[in-house]
Phi, psi and omega in degrees: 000345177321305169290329190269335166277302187319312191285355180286316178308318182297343173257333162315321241245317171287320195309296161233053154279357172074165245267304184306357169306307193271077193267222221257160187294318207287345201273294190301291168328114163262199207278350179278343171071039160209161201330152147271188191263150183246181187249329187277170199260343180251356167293344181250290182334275165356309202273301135355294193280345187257324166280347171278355176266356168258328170298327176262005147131303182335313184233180177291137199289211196220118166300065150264188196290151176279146176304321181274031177247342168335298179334310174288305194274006169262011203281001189257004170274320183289334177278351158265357175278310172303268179319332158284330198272316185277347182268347181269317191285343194240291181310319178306289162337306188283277205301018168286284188314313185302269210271064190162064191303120175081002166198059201294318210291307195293284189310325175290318164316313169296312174308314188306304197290325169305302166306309208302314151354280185322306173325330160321297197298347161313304191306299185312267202326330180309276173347282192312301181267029149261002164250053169269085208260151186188191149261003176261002163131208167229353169281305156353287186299310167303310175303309175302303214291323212272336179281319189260000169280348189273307187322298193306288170354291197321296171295009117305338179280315195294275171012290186302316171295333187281303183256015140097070194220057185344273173306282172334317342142285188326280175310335172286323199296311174295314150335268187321282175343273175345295171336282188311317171288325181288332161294319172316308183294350188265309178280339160300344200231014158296336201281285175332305212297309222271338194258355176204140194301092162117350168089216154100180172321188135297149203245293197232181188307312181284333180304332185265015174253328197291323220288328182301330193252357179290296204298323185280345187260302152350277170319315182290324197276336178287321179293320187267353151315337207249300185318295151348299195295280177333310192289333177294340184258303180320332187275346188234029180265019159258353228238138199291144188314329197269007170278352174292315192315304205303312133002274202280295187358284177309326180284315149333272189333299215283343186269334180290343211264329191277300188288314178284331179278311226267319145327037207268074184267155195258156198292138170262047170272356176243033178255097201342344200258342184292104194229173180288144190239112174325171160285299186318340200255353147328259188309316158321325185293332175290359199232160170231163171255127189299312198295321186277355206209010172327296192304316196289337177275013203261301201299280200313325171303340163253007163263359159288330182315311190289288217284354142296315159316325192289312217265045111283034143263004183287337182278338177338281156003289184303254171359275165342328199254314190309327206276320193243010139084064184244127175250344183292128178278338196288323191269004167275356167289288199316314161300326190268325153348313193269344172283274168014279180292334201287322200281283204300343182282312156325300185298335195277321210270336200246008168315278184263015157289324206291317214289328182258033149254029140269345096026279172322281180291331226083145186311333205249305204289000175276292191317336165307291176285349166270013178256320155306313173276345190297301188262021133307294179327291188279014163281321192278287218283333176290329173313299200291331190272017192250022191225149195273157164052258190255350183304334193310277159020288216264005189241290171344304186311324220280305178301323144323293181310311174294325198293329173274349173292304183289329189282315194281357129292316175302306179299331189255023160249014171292309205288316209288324175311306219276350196299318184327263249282334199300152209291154174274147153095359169220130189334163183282316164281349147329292168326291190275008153292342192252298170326321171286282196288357158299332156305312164325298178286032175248331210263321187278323134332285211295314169320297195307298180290345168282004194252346150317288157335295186314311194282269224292020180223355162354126195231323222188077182282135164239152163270132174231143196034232163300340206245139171287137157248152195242118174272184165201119196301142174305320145317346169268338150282315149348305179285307198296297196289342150316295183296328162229008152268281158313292199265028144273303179299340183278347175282347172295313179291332178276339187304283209296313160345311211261022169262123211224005110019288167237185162241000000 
């Protein structure tokens, strides 16, 4: 009945302003397809009466993206959450040792260094589409050209692996990277265009809730991307390695093709902003200004923070064996497999309840509490090898589980934090271009320093098979998850503190 009264008001409200009340649709409609505000009093009566008849259904909403389609245009983060995740743990590694005999370990640094590399190229590519004009819009062309250029790689990286092609291998490898980050970066910055006219911070209230379920839908596709990858190295480990490239092709191909129909952005061949990109504004994309631009560097400085805290899970391997004394390699696959997985199925699930209860609560206090669980977590790991027998076990799971909580609450107020915060004066995938790699440089740091620690805590060297293995004293984990666990998050939390932007 909702509708049918509200439209009786609404013809009251003309009968009496009389024939002129009412003006031309093209008039009532401003450019956003909803009333703009008015000065007269019957003229606000009007304004009133009409969203309240697009809210019960009586008139047509404003064509922005339906919320459950979020799901789609965000869908090209799982597949870059895959390709990475399965390329650091499992392909890099085996194909260091394949194509490069005897200096497999050294050659996994260089891959690593490449990826790392690549990441540079975000700020700039953000900067290009966002003056990019074309007809498919400005995200579109990049998210195609860096997605079917990643294909190409990819099937070169595979190539390169069949017949034992070092260099080639090498040059694709760097490739691909690029490839990927240039579609990312791109897609990083499609969420904005879409939920608000010109794109830029959230504008209102509703503009800051999509950005709450953008950010909660984003975290889920990084989680369930990172799972993918794990079930994809279990489904293919009898199976020769280059059979994953053929995997991501394919994920590729089917998340750019998903994300460009989910997209429908309008063309920018007439758009003020398509102007020519400077040398000065080239070196400006790598840089913040502290003063003009304080929340958004406070958001990065505190996502170099997490993600130097996450990167003790690269020693997890390490841990497992030393701490719980496991020597059978099959079941220290299987255990650290089954930690993995139990964490990204968490993360996944707790994603986007988390994201839209920052809608709620706000952005800094759910980081607050996923930072709080964060350092439960390397407290549990420190715990467990001090508990007897299988329990040791079952606390480790347990600090997995706290760990897909915590991370799978941060991400998915991650997006949504930096969306509050970009910096005035700089484009929107400009921006999450400087956002990504402060994450690298978090994912980059945290190895070195946790694998310094570890080495000054040496205990033992064995030869098992061909390979010298390096044991490591407890103490040395200990020192690593305090030092790069704990107190990276409590620096996160002050980091996130001193952004005074959002709540």
């Amino acid at each position: 009945l909702k509708p049918i009264f509200t439209l009786m008001n609404l013809e009251n409200v003309l009968s009496q302003g009389g024939s002129n009340a009412l003006p031309a649709k093209e008039k009532m409609l401003g450019e956003d397809g909803h009333v703009p505000l008015a000065t007269s009093s019957c003229s606000k009566q009007l304004v009133q009466a009409y969203h309240t008849c697009q809210e019960a259904g009586a008139l047509p909403a404003s064509q922005k993206v339906v919320q459950h389609r979020w799901a789609e245009v965000t869908l090209f983060q799982f597949v870059y959450s895959m390709i990475n995740t399965g390329m650091g743990l499992c392909v890099l590694p085996q194909e260091a040792d394949r194509l490069n005999s005897g200096a497999g370990s050294l050659w996994v640094g260089i891959y690593l260094a490449v990826c790392g590399a690549a990441q540079l190229i975000c700020p700039l590519a953000g900067k290009f589409s966002d003056r990019h004009a074309s007809s498919w819009g400005r995200r579109r062309p990049f998210i195609a050209t860096g997605s079917i250029l990643s294909i190409i790689a990819l099937f070169f990286l595979r190539q390169a692996s069949i017949e034992g092609w070092p260099m080639t291998y090498l040059f694709a490898l760097l490739v691909a990277q690029i490839s990927l980050n240039l579609a990312f970066s791109a897609h990083n910055g499609l969420p904005a265009d879409l939920y608000s006219d010109g794109g830029g911070s959230p504008k209102d209230t509703q503009e800051r809730d999509t950005a709450g379920v953008v950010s909660a839908f984003v975290a889920m596709h990084t989680f369930l991307g990172s799972l993918f990858a794990v079930l994809i190295i279990i489904a293919t480990h009898e199976m020769p390695v280059h059979v994953q490239y053929t995997c991501y092709m394919a994920a590729t191909a089917v998340a750019c093709t998903v994300v460009c129909q989910a997209a429908n952005e309008e063309s920018t061949l007439h758009a003020e902003n398509a102007e020519p990109i400077t040398a000065a504004e080239v070196c400006g994309s790598f840089t913040l200004d502290p003063s003009a631009h304080e929340d958004f560097l406070w958001v990065c400085i505190g996502r170099l923070f997490y993600y130097v805290s996450t990167s003790v899970t690269v020693f997890l391997y390490y841990y497992l064996r030393d701490n719980l004394q496991i020597d059978d390699e099959a079941e220290l696959r299987i255990k650290l497999a089954s930690l993995m997985i139990a964490a990204q199925v968490v993360g996944a699930t707790i994603s986007v309840p988390a994201g839209r209860s920052s809608n709620v609560f706000g952005r800094k206090p759910v980081i607050y509490l996923a930072c709080s669980i964060m350092s439960v977590t390397f407290l549990l790991y420190i715990w467990a090898p001090l508990v007897p027998g299988d329990l040791r076990w079952h606390l480790v799971l347990s600090a997995g589980l706290c760990y897909g909580l915590g991370s799978g609450i941060y991400v998915s107020v991650d997006y949504a934090l930096a969306l509050d915060c970009l910096p005035q004066g700089k484009t929107t995938a400009e921006a999450f271009g400087l956002w990504g790699v402060a994450g690298f440089c978090g994912c980059t740091a945290g190895p070195v320093v946790s694998g310094l620690l570890l080495a000054a805590n040496q205990v033992s060297t064995e030869k098992h098979m061909h390979t010298v293995v390096s044991h490591y004293a407890y103490t040395g984990y200990v020192v690593v998850m305090l030092l790069v666990g704990v107190s990276m998050n409590i620096f996160v939390v002050g980091a996130t503190h001193m952004i005074k932007g959002t709540k």
